[in-house]
N, C-alpha and C positions, 0 to 999 in steps of 0.2 A: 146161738140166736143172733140174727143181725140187728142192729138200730131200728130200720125197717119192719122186723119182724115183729122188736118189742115195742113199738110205736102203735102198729096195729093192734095189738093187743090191750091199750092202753094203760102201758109198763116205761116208767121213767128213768132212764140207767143215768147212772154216774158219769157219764159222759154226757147227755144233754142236761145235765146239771149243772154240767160246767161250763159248756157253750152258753147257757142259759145266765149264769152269774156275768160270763166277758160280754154279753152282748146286753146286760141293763131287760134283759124278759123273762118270762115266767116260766119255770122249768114245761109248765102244761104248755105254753106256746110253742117252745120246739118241737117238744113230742108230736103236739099236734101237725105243724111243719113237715115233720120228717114222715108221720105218717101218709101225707096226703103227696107225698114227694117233692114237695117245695122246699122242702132243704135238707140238705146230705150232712154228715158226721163224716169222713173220712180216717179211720181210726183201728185200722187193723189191731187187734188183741198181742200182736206178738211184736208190734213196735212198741219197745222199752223205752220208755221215760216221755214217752207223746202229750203235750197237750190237747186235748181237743180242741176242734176247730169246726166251726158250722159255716156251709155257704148257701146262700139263698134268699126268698124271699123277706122281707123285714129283718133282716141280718146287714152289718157292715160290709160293703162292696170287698171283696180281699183278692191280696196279691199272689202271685207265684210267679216262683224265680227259675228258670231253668239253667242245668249245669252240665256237665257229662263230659268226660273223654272223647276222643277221637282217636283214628289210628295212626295220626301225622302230630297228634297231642294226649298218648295216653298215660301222662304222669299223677297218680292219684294225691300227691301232695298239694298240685295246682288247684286241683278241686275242692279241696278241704279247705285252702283259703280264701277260695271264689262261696263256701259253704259260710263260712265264716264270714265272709262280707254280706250276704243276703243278710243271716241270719241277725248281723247288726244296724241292716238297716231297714228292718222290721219287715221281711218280707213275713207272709200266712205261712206259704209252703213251697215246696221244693219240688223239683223234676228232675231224676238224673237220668239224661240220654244217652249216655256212653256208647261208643260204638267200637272204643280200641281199649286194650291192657287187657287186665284181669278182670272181667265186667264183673263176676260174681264177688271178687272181692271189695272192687270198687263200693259198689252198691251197699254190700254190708257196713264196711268201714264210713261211708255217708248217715245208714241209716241211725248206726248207732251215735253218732255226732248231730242227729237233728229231732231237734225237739216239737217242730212242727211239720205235718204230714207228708211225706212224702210220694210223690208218682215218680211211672216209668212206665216206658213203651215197649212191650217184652218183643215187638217184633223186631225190634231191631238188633236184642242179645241172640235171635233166632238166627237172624240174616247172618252174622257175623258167625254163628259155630257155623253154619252150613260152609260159607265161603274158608273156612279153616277148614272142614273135615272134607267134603266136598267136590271145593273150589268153584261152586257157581250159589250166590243167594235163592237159585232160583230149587237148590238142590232140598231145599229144606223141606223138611215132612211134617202133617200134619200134627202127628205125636208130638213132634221134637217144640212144636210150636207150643202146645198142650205143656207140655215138661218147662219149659222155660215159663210159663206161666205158672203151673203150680211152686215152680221151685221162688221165684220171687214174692209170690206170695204168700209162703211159709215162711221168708228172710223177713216178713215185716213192711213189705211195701203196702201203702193205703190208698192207692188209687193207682188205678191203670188207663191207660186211652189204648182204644183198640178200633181200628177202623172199621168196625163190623158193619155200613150200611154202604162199601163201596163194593155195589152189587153187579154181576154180568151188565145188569137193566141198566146201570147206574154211570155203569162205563160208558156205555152206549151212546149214555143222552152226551156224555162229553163229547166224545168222539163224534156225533152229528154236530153238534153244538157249535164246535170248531172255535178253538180258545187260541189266545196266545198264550199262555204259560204254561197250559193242557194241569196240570198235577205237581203241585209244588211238595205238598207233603211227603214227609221220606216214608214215613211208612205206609203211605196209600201207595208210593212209586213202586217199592218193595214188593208188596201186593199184587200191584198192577202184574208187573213181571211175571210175580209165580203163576198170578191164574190166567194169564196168556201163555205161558211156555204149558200149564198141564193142561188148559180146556178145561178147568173148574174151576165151579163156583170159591167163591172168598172163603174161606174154613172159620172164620169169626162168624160169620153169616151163617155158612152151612151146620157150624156146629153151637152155635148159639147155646143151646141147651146144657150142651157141657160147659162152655164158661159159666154161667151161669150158677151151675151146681159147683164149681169152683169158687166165685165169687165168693156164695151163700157161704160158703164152707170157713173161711176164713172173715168172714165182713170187709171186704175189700170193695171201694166205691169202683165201678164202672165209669170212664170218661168216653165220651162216643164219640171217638175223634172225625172229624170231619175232613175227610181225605180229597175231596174235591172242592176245598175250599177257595179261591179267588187268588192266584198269585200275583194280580195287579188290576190297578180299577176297571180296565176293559173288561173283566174276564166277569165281573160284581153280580150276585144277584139273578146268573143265569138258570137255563134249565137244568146243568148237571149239579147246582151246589141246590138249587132248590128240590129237585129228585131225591139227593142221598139225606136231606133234613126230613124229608117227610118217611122214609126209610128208619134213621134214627128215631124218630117219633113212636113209630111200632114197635122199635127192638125198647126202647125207655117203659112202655107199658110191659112191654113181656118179661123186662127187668123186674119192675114193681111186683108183679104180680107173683114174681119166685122169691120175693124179699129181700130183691138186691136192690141198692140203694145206685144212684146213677144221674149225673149230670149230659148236657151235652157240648160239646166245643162248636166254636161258630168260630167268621172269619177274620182275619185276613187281610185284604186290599178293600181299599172301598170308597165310593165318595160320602163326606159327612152327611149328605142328604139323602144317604141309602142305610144308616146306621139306625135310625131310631125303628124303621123299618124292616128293617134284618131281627131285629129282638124281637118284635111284636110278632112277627113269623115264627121265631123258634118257642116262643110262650104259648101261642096256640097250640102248632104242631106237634109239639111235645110234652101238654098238658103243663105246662108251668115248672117243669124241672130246669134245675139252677144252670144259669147258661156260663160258659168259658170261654172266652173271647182273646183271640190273639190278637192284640188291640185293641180296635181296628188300624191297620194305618192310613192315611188319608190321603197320601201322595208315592205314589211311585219313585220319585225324582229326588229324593235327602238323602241316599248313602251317607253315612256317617254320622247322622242327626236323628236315624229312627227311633230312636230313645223317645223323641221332641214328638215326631209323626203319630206314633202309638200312642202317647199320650195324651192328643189332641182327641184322636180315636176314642181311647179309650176310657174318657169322662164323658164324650155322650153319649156313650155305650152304658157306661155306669147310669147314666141321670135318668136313661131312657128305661132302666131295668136289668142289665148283667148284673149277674152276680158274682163276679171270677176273671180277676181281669190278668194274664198273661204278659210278663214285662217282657219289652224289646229292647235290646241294647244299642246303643250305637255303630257295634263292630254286626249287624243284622246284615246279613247278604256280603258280609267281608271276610269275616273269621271268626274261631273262635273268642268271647270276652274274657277280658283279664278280668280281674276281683277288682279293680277299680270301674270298669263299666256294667260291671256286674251291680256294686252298688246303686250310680248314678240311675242304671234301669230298674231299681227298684222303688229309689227314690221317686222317679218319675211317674211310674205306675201308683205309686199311693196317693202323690199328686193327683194325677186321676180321679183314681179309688171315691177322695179326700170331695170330690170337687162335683161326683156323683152322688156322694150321701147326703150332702146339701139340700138336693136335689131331691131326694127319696125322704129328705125327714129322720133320719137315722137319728135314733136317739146320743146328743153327745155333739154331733156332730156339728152343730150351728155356733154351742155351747163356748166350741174350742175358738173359732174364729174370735167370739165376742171377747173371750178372754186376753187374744192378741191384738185386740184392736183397742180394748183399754191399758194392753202394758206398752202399746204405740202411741196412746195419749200419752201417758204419765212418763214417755221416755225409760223405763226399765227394762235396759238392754238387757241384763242379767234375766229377767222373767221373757223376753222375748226369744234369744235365746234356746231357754229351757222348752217353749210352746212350738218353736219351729220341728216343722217334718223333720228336716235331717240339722242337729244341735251345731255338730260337728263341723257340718259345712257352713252353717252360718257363723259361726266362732272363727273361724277361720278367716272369711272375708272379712267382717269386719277388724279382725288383726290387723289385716295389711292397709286399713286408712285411717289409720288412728286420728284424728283433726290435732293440729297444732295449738288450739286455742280450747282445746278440753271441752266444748260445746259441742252438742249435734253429730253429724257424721260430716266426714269429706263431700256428700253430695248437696249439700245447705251450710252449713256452717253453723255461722250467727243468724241467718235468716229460713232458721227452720220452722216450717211453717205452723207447727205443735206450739211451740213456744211460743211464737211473736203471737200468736191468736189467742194464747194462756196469758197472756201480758195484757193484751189488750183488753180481755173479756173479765180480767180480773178474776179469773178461775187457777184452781191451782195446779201444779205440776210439778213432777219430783223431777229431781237434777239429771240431769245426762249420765255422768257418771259416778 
């Protein structure tokens, strides 16, 4: 039985019990949640040692890290410490996209090293035997697509994104549309190809049904990836990314209704003044199921800074109502991230996250701030420290200014403005250091 299943039923598992304790609500709150599809458990039964994790409605906005191989970078050592950086610097959950080495092994040896949920995009393990056995992605068969899906979801993986709403109709509107960036996504591009070289429909699409009884089969959340999503702000908000949402909207109900549990991915590129707007569309159109937002990014034009851009995005993504926010790293449109940009895009996504729950009322949330704003009164760097997003990196910078004069920081000194005002006001204030 799925989450889903026993949600509807009004049956409490052991898993929204637990999301229920990390997120400060009532175990009847999530259930109720999860029944109405306002918010997922992604927690497949055969991923060993999983905490759960709930995203959605009146839930903490959360992160996900993406990781994976490549065929010009398939060393699965590198991944395990880009796995390890996420994982320390608190990322939700993980993505591994691999598309070179041993994906199967990859993926295991990931799953079993990660304690919070996991996705993958099985068409791209698809694309990759085809172009092995083959030699054209285009070679790949509907089964083989099937088989790679059930086989990762027997390994333990708890969520999948499948581009099931990038439809013949769907292609269409693009191609009248007439984008510049046309289809950024890899696995829409994938897609695109096979069902232009066979003259069929999208097989996620066509066979719907069978994923579906797959899903159920395993409890593995559906992500509805959004394959014509905006690959720069021109492209924003047009007719083909708003065709395949209203598309996703339908496949999210036919989800519910078989008891598979299911988010949807949104975009992209976009101007901030098209962001609060993009949510309020996918809330509608897909009944309120918990949205994944690649971002948003907000400029086309910061190579090497999108870490910064996504983050901009992606706090009034969060504030406006994502629930699922997707880190960018700075190497985004360069290469693959090392484990050090790996972190800092995590960081910055919770930054976001952090800066959306504000915003929504999150329980906790407001709580945290007050408690850094009275150990910035009192000067207790040691509690400040401890209350910052990333501990580590704030330990750090202040390492390198230590003040000469044992007062304050290098950027005030003696005339810090905490103090000279505790002086003045005859209020008290613990020592600097």
């Amino acid at each position: 039985m799925t989450q889903l299943m026993a949600a509807k039923r009004g049956e409490i598992t052991q898993k929204m019990q637990a999301v229920a304790a990390r997120e400060g609500k009532t175990p009847e709150e999530i259930a109720a949640g999860v029944a109405r599809g306002e918010i997922v458990i992604p927690a497949n039964p055969a991923h060993v040692g999983l905490r759960p994790c709930g995203v959605g409605k009146g839930l903490r906005t959360k992160v996900n890290a993406n990781i994976g191989t490549s065929e010009g970078s398939p060393d699965l050592a590198a991944e395990v410490v880009k796995l390890e950086a996420a994982l320390a610097a608190g990322t939700d959950a993980v993505m591994d996209l691999s598309t070179g080495g041993e994906i199967d092994a990859i993926r295991r040896a990931l799953i079993a090293r990660c304690p919070v949920p996991l996705g993958t995009v099985p068409v791209y393990q698809a694309a990759a035997e085809a172009l092995s056995r083959r030699g054209a992605v285009v070679g790949m068969e509907v089964d083989d697509l099937f088989a790679v899906v059930e086989k990762q979801m027997t390994d333990g993986v708890d969520f999948i994104t499948v581009h099931a709403g990038l439809t013949m109709a769907n292609l269409e509107l693009m191609r009248s549309q007439g984008r510049i960036t046309e289809i950024v996504s890899r696995g829409g591009a994938l897609l695109v190809g096979w069902m232009l070289y066979h003259g069929r429909e999208n097989p996620f699409y066509a066979h719907f049904d069978r994923l579906l009884e797959l899903a159920a089969a395993h409890d593995v959340t559906l992500s509805l990836g959004d394959s014509l999503r905006p690959g720069c702000l021109a492209d924003a908000t047009d007719r083909a990314q708003i065709g395949e949402l209203i598309t996703l909207g339908e496949l999210a109900r036919r989800a519910r209704e078989a008891g598979v549990q299911v988010m949807i991915e949104g975009p992209g590129h976009m101007r901030l003044d098209e962001i609060a707007l993009n949510v309020a569309l996918e809330k509608k159109l897909c009944e309120s199921a918990p949205f994944y937002v690649l971002g948003p990014l907000v400029t086309d034009v910061a190579p090497g800074y999108d870490d910064l851009t996504a983050a901009i995005g992606g706090a009034i993504a969060a504030a406006a109502g994502a629930d699922f926010l997707c880190y960018v790293t700075s190497a985004e449109h360069l290469r693959l991230p090392n484990a050090e940009e790996v972190r800092r895009g995590v960081i910055a996504a919770r930054i976001a996250a952090h800066a959306g729950d504000l915003v929504k009322g999150i329980p906790g949330a407001a709580e945290w701030d007050r408690r850094m704003a009275v150990a910035r009164k009192s000067l207790d760097w040691e509690e400040q420290i401890r209350l910052a997003i990333d501990p580590e990196g704030a330990r750090r910078i202040i390492g390198q200014g230590e003040p000469a004069h044992g007062e304050g920081c290098t950027m005030c000194g003696p005339y810090c403005a905490m103090k000279l005002v505790s002086e003045f006001l005859g209020t008290p204030v613990a020592s600097c250091r």
